[in-house]
C-alpha positions as CSV (number, residue, x, y, z in Angstrom):
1,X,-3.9,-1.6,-1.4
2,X,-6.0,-1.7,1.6
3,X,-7.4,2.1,3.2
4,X,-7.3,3.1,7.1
5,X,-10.9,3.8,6.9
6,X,-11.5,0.1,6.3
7,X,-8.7,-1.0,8.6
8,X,-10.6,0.6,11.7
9,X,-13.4,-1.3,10.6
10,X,-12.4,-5.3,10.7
11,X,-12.0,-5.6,14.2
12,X,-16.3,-5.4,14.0
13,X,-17.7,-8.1,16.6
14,X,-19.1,-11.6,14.8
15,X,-21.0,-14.2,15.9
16,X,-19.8,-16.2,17.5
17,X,-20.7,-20.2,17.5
18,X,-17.3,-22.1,17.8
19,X,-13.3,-21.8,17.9
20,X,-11.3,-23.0,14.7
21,X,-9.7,-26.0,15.8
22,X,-7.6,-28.4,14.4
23,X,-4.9,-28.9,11.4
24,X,-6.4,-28.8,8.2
25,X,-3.5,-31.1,7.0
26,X,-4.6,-31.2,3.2
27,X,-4.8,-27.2,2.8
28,X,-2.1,-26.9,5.2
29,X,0.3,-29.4,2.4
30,X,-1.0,-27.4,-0.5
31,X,0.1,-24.2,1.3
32,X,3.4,-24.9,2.1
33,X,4.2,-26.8,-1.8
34,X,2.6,-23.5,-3.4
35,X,4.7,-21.7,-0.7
36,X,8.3,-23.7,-1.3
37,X,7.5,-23.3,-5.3
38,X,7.3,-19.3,-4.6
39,X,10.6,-19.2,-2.0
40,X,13.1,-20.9,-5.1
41,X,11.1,-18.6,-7.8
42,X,12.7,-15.8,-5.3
43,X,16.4,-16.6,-5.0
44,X,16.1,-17.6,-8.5
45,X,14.6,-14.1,-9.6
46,X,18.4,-12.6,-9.1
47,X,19.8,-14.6,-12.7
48,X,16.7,-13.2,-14.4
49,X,17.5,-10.1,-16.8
50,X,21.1,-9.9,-14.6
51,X,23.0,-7.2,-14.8
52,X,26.8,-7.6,-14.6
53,X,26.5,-5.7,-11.6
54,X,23.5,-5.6,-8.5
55,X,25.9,-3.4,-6.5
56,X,23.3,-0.5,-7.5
57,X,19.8,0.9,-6.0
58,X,19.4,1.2,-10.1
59,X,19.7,-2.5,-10.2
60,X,18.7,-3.7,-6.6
61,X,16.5,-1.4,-6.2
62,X,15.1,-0.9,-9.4
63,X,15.5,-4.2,-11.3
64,X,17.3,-1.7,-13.8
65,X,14.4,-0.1,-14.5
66,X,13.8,-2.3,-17.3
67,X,10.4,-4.1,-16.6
68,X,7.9,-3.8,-19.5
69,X,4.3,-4.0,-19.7
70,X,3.1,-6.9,-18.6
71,X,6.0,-7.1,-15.7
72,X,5.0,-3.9,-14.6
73,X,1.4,-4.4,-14.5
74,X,1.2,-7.8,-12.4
75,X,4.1,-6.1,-10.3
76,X,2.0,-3.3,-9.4
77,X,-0.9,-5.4,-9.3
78,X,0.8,-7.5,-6.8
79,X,2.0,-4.4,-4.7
80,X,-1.3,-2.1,-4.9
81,X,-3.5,-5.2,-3.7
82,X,-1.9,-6.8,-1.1
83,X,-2.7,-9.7,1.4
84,X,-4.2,-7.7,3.5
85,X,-6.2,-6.2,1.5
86,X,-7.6,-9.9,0.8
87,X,-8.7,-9.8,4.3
88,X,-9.5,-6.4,5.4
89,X,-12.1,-5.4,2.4
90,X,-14.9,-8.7,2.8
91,X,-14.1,-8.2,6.2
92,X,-15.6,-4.4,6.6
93,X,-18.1,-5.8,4.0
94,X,-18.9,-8.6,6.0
95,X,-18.8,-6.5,9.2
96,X,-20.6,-3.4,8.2
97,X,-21.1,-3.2,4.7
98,X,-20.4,-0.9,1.7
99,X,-19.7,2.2,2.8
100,X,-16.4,0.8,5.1
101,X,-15.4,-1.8,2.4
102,X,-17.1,-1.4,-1.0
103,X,-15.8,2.5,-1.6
104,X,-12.4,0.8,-2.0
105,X,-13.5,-0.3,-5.4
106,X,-14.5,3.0,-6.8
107,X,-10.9,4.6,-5.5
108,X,-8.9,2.0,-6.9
109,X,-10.7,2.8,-10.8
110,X,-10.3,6.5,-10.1
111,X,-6.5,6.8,-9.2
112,X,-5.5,5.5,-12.3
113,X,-6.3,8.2,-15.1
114,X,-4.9,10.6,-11.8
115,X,-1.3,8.6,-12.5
116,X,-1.7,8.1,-16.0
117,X,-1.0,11.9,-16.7
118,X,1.6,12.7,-13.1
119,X,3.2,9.2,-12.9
120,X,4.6,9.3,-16.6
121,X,6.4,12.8,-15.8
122,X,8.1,11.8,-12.6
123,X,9.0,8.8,-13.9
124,X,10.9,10.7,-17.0
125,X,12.4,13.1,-14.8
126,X,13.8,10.0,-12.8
127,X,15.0,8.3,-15.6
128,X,17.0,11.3,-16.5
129,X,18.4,12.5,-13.4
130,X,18.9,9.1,-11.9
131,X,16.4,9.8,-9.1
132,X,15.0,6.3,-7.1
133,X,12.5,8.0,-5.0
134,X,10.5,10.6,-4.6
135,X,12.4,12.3,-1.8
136,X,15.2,12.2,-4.2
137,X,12.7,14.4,-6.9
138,X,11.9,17.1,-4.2
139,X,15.6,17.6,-3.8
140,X,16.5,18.2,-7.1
141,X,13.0,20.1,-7.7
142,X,13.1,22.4,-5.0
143,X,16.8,22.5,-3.9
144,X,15.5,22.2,-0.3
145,X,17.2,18.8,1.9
146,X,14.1,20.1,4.4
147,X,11.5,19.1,2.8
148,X,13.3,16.3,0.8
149,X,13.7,14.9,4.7
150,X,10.1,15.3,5.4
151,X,9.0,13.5,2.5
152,X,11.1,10.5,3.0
153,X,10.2,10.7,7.1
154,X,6.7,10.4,5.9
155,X,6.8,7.7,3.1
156,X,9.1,5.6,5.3
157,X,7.1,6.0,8.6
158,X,3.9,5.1,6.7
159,X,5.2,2.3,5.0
160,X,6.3,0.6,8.2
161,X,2.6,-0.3,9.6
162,X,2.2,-1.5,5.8
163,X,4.6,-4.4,5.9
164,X,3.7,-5.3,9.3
165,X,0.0,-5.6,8.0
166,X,1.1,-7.9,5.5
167,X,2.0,-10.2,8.6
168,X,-1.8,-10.2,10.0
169,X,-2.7,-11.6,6.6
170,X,-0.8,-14.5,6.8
171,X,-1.6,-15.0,10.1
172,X,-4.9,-15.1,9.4
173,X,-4.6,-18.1,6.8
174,X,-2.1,-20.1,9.4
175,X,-4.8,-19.5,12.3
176,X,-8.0,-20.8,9.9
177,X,-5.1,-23.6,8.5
178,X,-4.9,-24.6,12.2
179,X,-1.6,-23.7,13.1
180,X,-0.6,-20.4,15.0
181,X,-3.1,-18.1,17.0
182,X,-2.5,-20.1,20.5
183,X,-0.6,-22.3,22.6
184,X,3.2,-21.8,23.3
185,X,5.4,-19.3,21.5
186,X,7.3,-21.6,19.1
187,X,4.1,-23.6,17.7
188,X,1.9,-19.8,17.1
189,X,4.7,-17.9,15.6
190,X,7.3,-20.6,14.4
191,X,5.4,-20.7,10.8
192,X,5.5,-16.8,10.8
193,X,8.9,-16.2,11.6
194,X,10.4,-18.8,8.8
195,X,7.6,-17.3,5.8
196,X,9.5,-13.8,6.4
197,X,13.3,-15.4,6.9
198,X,12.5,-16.7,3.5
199,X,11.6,-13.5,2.3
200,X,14.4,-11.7,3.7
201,X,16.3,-14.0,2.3
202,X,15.6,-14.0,-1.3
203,X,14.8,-10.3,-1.0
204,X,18.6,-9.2,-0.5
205,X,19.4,-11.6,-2.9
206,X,17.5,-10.6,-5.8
207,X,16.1,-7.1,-4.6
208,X,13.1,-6.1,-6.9
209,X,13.2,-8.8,-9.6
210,X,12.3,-11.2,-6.7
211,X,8.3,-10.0,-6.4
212,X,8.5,-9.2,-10.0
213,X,8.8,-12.7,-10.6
214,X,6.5,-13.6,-8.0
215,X,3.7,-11.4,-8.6
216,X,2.8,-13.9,-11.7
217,X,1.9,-17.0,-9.1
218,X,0.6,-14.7,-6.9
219,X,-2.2,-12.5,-9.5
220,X,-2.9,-16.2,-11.1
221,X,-4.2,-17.8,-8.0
222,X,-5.8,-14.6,-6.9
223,X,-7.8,-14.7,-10.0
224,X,-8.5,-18.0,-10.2
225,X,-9.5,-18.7,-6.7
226,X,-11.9,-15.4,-7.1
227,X,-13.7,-16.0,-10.6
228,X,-14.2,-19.6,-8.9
229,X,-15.4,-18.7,-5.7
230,X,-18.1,-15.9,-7.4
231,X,-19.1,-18.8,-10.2
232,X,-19.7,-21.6,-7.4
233,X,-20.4,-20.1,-4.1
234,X,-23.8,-18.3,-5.1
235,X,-25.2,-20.9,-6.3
236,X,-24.4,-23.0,-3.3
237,X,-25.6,-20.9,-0.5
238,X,-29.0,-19.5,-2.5
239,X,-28.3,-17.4,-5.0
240,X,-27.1,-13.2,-5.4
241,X,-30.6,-12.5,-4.5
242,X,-30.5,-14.5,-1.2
243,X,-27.3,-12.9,-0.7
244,X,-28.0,-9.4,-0.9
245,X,-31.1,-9.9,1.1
246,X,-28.8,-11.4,4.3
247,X,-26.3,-8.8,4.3
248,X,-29.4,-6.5,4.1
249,X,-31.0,-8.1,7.2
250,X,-27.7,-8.2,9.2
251,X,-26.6,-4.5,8.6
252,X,-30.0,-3.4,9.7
253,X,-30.0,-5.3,12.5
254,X,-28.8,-3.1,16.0
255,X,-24.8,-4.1,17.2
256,X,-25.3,-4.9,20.8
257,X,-22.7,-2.7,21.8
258,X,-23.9,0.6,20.4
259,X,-27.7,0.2,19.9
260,X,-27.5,1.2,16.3
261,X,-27.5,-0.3,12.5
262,X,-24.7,-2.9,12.0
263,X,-23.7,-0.9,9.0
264,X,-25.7,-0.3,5.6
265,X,-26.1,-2.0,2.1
266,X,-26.3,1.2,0.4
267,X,-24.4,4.9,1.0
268,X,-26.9,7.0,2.7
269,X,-27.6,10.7,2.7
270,X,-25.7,11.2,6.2
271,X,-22.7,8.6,4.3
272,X,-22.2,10.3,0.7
273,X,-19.1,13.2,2.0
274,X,-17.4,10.0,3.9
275,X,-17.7,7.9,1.2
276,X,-16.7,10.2,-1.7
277,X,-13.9,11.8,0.4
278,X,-12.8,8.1,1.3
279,X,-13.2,7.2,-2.4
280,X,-11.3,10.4,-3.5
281,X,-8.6,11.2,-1.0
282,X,-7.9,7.4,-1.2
283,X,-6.7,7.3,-4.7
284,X,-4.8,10.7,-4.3
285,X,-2.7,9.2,-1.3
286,X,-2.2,5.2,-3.5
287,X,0.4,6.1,-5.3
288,X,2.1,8.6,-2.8
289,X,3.3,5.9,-1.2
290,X,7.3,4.6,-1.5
291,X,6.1,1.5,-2.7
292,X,3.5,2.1,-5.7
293,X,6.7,4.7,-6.6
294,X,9.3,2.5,-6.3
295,X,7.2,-0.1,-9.1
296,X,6.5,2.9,-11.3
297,X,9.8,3.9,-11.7
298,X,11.1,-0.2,-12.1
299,X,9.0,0.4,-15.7
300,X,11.4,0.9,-18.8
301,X,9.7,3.8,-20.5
302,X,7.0,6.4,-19.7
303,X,4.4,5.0,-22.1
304,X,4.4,1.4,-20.1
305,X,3.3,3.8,-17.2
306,X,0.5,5.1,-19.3
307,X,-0.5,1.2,-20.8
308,X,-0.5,0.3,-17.1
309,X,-2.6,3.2,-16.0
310,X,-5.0,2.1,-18.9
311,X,-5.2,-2.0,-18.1
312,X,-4.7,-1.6,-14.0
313,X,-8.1,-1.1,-13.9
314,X,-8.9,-5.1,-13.9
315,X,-8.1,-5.3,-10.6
316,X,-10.9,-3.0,-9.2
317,X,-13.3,-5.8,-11.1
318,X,-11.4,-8.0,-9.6
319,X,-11.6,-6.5,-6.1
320,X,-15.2,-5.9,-6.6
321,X,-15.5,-10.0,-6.9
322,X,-13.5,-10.1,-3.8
323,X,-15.4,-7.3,-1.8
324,X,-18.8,-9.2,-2.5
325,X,-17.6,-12.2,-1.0
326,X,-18.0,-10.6,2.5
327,X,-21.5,-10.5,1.9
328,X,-21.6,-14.2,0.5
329,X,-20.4,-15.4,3.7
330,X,-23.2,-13.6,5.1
331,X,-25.7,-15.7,3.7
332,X,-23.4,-18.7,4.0
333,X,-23.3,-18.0,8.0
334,X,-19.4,-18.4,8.1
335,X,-18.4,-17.8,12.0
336,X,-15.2,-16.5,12.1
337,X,-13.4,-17.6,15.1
338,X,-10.2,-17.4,15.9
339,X,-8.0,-20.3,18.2
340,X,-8.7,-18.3,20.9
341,X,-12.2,-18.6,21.2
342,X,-13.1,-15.1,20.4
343,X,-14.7,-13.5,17.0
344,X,-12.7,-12.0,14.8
345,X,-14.0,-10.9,10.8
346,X,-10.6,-10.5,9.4
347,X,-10.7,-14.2,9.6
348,X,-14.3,-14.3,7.4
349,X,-12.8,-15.0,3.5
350,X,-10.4,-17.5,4.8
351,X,-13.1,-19.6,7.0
352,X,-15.3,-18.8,3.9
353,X,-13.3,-21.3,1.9
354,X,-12.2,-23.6,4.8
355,X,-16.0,-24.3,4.8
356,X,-17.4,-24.1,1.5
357,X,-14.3,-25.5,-0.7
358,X,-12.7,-28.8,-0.8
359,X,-9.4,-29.2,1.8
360,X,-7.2,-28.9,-1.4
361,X,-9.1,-25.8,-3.2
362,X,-8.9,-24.7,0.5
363,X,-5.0,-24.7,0.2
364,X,-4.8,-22.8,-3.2
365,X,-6.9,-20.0,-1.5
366,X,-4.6,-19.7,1.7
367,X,-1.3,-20.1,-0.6
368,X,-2.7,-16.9,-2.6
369,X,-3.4,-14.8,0.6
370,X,-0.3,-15.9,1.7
371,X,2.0,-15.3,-1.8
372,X,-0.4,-12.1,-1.6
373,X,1.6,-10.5,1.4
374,X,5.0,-11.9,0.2
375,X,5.2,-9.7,-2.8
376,X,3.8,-6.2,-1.3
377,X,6.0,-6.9,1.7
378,X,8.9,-7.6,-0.1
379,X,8.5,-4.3,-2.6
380,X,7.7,-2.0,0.8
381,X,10.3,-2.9,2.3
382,X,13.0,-2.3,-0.5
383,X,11.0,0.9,-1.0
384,X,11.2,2.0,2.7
385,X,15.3,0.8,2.5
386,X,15.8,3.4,-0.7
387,X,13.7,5.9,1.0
388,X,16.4,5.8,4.2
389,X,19.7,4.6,2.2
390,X,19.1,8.0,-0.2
391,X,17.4,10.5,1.3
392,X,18.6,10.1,5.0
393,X,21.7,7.6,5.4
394,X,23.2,9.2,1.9
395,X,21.8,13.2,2.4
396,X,22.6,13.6,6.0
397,X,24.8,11.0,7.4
398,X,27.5,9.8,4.2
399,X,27.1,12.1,1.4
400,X,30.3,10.3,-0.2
401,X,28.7,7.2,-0.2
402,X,29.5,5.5,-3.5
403,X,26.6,3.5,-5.5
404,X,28.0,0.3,-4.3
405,X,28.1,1.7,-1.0
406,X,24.1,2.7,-1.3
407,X,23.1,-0.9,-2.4
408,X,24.9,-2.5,1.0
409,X,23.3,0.2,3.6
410,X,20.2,-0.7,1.6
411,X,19.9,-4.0,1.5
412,X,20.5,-4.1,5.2
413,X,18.3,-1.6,6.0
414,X,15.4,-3.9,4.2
415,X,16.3,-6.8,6.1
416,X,16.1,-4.2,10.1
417,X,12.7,-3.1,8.5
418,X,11.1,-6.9,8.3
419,X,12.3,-7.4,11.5
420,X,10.9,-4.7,13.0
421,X,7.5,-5.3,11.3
422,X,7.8,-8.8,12.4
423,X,8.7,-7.6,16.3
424,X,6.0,-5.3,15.9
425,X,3.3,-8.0,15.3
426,X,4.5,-10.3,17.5
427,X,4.7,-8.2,20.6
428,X,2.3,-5.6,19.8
429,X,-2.0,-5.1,19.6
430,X,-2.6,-5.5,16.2
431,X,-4.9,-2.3,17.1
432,X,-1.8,-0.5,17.3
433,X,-0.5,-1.7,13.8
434,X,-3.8,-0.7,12.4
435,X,-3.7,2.7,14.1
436,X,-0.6,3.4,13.1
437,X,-1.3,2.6,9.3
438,X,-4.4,4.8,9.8
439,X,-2.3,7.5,10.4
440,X,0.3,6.6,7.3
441,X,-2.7,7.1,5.3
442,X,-3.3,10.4,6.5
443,X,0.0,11.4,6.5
444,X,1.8,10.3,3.1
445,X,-1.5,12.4,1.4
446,X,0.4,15.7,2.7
447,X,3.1,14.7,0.6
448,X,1.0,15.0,-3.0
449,X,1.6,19.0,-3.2
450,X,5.1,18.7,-3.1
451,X,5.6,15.8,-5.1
452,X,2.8,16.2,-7.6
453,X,2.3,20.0,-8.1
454,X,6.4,20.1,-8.5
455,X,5.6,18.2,-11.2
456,X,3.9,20.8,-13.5
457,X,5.5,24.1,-11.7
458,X,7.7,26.0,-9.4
459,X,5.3,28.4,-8.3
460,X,5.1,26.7,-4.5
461,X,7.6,27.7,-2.8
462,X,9.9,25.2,-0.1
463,X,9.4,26.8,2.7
464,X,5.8,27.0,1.9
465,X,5.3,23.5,1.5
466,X,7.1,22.2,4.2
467,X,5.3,24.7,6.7
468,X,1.6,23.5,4.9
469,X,3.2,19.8,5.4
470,X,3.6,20.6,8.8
471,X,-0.1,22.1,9.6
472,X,-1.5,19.3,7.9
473,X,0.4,16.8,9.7
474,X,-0.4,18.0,13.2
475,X,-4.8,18.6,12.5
476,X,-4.8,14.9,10.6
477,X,-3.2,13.4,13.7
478,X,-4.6,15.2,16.5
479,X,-8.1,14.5,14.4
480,X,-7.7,10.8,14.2
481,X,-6.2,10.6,18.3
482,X,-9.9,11.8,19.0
483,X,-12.0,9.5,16.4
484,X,-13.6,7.0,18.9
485,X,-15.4,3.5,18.2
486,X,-17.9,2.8,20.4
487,X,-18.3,-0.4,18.3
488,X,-15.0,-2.0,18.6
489,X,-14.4,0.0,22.1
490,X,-11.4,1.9,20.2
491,X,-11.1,5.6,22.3
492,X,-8.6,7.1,19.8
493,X,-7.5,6.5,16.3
494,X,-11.1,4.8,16.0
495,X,-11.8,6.0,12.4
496,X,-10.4,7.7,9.6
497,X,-13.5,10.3,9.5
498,X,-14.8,13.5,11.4
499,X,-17.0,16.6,11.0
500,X,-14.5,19.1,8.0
501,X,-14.7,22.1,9.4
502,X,-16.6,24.8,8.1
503,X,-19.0,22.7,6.2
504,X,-19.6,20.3,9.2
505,X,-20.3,17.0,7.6
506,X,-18.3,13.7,7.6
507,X,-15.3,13.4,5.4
508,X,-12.3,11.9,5.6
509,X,-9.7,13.5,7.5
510,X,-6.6,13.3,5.4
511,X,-8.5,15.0,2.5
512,X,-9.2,17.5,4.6
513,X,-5.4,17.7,5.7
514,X,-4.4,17.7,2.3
515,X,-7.0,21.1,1.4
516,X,-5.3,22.5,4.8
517,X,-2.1,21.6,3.7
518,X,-3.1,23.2,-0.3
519,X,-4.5,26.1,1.1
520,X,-1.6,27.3,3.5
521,X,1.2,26.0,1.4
522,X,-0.4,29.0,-1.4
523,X,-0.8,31.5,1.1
524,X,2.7,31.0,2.5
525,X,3.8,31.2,-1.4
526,X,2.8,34.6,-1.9
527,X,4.4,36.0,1.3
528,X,7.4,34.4,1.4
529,X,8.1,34.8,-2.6
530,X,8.5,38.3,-2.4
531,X,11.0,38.3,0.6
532,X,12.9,34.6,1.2
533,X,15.3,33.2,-2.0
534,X,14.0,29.8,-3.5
535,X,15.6,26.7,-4.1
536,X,17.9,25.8,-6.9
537,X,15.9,23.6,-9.4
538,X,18.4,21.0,-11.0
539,X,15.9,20.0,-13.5
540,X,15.0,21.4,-17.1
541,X,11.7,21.2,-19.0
542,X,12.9,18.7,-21.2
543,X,13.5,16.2,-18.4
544,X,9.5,16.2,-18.1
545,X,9.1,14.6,-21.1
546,X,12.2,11.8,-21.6
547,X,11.9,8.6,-22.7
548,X,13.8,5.4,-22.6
549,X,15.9,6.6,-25.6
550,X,16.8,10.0,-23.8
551,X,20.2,10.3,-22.8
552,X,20.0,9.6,-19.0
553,X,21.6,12.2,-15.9
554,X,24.3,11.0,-14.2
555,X,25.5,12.3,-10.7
556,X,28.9,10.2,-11.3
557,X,29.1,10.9,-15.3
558,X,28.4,14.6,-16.2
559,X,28.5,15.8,-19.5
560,X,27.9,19.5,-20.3
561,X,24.4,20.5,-21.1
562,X,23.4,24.0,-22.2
563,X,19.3,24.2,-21.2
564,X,19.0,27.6,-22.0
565,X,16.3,27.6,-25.0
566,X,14.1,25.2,-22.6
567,X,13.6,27.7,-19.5
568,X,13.8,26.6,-15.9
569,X,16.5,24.9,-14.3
570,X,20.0,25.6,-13.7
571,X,22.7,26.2,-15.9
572,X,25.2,23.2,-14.5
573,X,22.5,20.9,-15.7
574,X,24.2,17.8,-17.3
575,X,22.8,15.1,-19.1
């Protein structure tokens, strides 16, 4: 979980005093142990609840949708708050203060009773009709391959920058370690390149039982290194008081660059539209992603969905702990330089324990950022593989492609996608990686109408919702290509708010996309209704509401199935 608005925000000038230099060989040997102990969990996730066949997306893709509870919850935990987000949050924090970093906590708290009510019904209609992603729903919803295409366009295109993000976390743990940031190719990226052969590796092994498994380690030294590092660090650099009273000082004090206030402690007047808009449009748009789907649907029943919805909540304390830690190394006048001699904040939390901590307590906080982008990286990219096997390679390219057919194209197109997020960070600004995930955030909120109001009705109508998506898509991007950042010297794609029209005050853009998006899809609606046909809608009413012990859809098995006392759907419904 990690939100463009922050993202545009950790590149915020520090102060600088000295490079990192040299091999931490003691945090450096914990790191790679913890990492090794991870890798063999991975391969060894593919025996664990094994199905006689992973020649499925059901399977593979799914880990035959058959995780309970607790599986589900530390999966999603370990998917929703990723690596990056490790580094990104403290960073803004650290940087410029609440309103760029600390709005992520109350976003996180407020998607989930948003999911608890949508997320149960999609993933019952799934579970019925045998649908693995959201694309795959449209489809059958609104019998339109259009819009299907433009949903799985979006989710796939925005969760590219995502995985690639993942990679500037661990980079940022190898650079503070001592290894990576400079000198030749081989020694900077060498460590890089075999973390994510590893994880291509065990990922087309096992597919989704592999972070599943992983998520455990990864959510266990997450916590403990947190509820350690709140306990101990206060107390070593002067108390919460202290604390609060040096992030004060530094976010009133004027950036040389632009004149003004560092940031802010508190959300003022001129801040409240960005930061509820932020806070609001941000939990809409967490679980429109292909990933946060993907692990919702991987849950056995609908009411696991609704116990995770409940408990998830214990990461925003959790992140809370985490966000404050910007401020602690504050006060604790961490300077966070990279090898290169330059300042860089998104290297603040791990320099913050390099400094503070012993080498080897040191080690168990760089194995967690690390393990931290393993297991979001390895569920977006499965997610982004389903998304193209299904709704692209399957829909427009081999529509006779069996199911063991789908599992190969898939798993092959998860192992192109970490390449191409690994290319992208090695030969790109990571500016353009964070402008690019900017934009996913802006864009994968256009898809909520069609996924989530198809959810409840059929009033919309497809041609409707894929010209709204197409308005919406076109003002949130030419809006962000003329955000500038004076601060970080960023001319376009500088920030993730502007002026909403009308109203005139500072909100964030893909909320105001998405009330574009609302309020032409509706108007289109009414027009179009009375002249162009809709859709066939493949689903019934009872799909909505299926549980684990429902008889389940089948494309390849069809039985008969008379829905005519339910309403909706189409007569050559099976089940």
């Amino acid at each position: 979980m990690i939100t463009p608005h922050t993202l545009a925000m950790v590149h915020a000038a520090a102060d600088p005093s000295r490079p990192n230099t040299g091999v931490n060989g003691v945090a450096l040997t914990v790191l790679i142990v913890i990492f090794v102990i991870v890798a063999v969990m991975g391969f060894m996730a593919a025996r664990w609840r094994r199905a006689s066949s992973m020649e499925s997306l059901e399977e593979w893709g799914l880990g035959g949708r058959s995780f309970g509870t607790w599986v589900t919850w530390f999966l999603l935990g370990g998917d929703l708050y990723t690596a990056y987000t490790f580094v990104a949050v403290p960073a803004a924090m650290f940087a410029t203060g609440a309103v760029a970093g600390f709005f992520a906590v109350p976003y996180t708290i407020v998607a989930y009773p948003i999911i608890f009510f949508f997320m149960s019904r999609l993933w019952s209609v799934s579970h019925r009709r045998g649908y693995v992603t959201s694309a795959d729903f449209v489809r059958g919803r609104y019998g339109s391959r259009g819009l299907s295409l433009a949903i799985a366009v979006t989710g796939f295109i925005a969760t590219m920058p995502y995985i690639a993000l993942q990679l500037v976390g661990i980079q940022a743990v190898l650079e503070v370690a001592g290894i990576g940031g400079s000198g030749n190719w081989f020694a900077k990226d060498l460590p890089l390149l075999i973390a994510f052969a590893v994880l291509a590796a065990y990922t087309y092994t096992s597919g989704l039982r592999a972070p599943a498994i992983i998520a455990f380690v990864k959510d266990a030294l997450i916590y403990l290194v947190i509820v350690v590092a709140v306990i101990y660090l206060p107390t070593k650099v002067g108390g919460w008081g202290h604390i609060f009273d040096a992030a004060n000082t530094k976010m009133q004090t004027a950036n040389k660059v632009t004149g003004k206030p560092n940031g802010s402690i508190l959300v003022g007047p001129k801040q409240q539209w960005a930061y509820v808009t932020l806070a609001f449009g941000s939990a809409l748009a967490l679980f429109m992603y292909p990933h946060s789907i993907t692990a919702s649907l991987s849950a056995k029943s609908r009411n696991t969905i609704r116990r995770n919805a409940a408990i998830l909540p214990a990461y925003s304390f959790l992140l809370a702990l985490l966000a404050l830690l910007g401020w602690v190394a504050i006060a604790a006048k961490t300077t966070p330089i990279g090898a290169d001699g330059k300042p860089n904040a998104q290297l603040v939390i791990p320099q913050l324990f390099e400094d503070q901590f012993p080498s080897w307590f040191a080690g168990i906080a760089f194995a967690a950022i690390a393990v931290g982008a393993l297991v979001p990286a390895a569920i977006m990219s499965i997610a982004a593989a389903n998304t193209f096997t299904r709704n692209i390679y399957k829909e427009w390219l081999r529509p006779d492609a069996t199911v063991e057919h789908e599992a190969k194209v898939s798993k092959i197109a998860s192992l192109v996608v970490k390449v191409f997020a690994v290319g992208f960070v090695l030969t790109m600004d990571k500016q353009n990686a964070i402008n690019l995930q900017l934009l996913g955030g802006i864009w994968i909120l256009q898809t909520l109408p069609a996924i989530v109001f198809g959810l409840y009705t059929r009033w919309f109508h497809r041609w409707a919702l894929l010209i709204g998506w197409a308005v919406a898509m076109v003002y949130g991007t030419w809006t962000a290509y003329g955000v500038a950042n004076p601060a970080t010297k960023v001319a376009h794609f500088g920030g993730s708010t502007a002026d909403i029209p009308i109203i005139g005050k500072l909100g964030y853009i893909a909320f105001t996309a998405l009330i574009i998006n609302i309020v032409v899809s509706a108007v289109l609606t009414v027009v179009l209704g009375r002249f162009v046909p809709r859709g066939a809608d493949e689903t019934i009413v009872a799909d909505y509401f299926a549980d684990e012990d429902d008889p389940r859809v089948s494309a390849y098995d069809p039985v008969p199935y008379d829905d005519a006392d339910l309403g909706g759907g189409s007569p050559k419904a099976s089940t």
